[in-house]
NUZA-736749 format. One line per field, with one value per residue (C-alpha): residue number from 1; x, z, y. Coordinates in steps of 0.001 Angstrom, whole numbers, plus 500000, padded with zeros to 6 digits. Layout:
! NUZA-736749
num: c(NUM	...)
px: c(X	...)
pz: c(Z	...)
py: c(Y	...)
//
This chain:
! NUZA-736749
num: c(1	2	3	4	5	6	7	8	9	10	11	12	13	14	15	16	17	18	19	20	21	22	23	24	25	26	27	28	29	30	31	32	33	34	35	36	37	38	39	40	41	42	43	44	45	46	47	48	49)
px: c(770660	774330	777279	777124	773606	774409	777747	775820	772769	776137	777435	773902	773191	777071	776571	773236	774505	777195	775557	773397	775755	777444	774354	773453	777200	776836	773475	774449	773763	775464	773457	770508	771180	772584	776056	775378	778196	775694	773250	772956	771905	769488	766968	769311	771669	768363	767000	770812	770474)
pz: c(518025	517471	516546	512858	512121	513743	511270	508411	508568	509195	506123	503855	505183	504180	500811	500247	500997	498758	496122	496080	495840	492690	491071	491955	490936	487571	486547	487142	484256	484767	481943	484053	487143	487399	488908	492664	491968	490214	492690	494493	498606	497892	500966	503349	502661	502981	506073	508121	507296)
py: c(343960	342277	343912	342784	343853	347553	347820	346394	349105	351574	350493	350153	354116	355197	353415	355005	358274	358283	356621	359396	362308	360520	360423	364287	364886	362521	363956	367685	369773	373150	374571	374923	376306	379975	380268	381233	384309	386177	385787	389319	389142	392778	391480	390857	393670	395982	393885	395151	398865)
//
């Protein structure tokens, strides 16, 4: 494989990658997921005693 096809499947990964996290971030809808600071740890607190 020559140099140019490694850095171009490089760059094609990187720009699928990151075009995927601005769509997760762009589509998020806060509304429907609880906030992960009221999510209480009860099974693994109870698991260490």
């Amino acid at each position: 494989m020559s140099n140019a096809r490694v850095l171009m499947l490089i760059a094609a990964f990187v720009a699928l990658t990151l075009g995927s996290f601005i769509w997760f971030i762009a589509t998020w809808d806060a509304d429907k997921e609880e906030p992960i600071g009221q999510l209480t740890p009860a099974s693994i607190e109870r698991a260490a005693v």
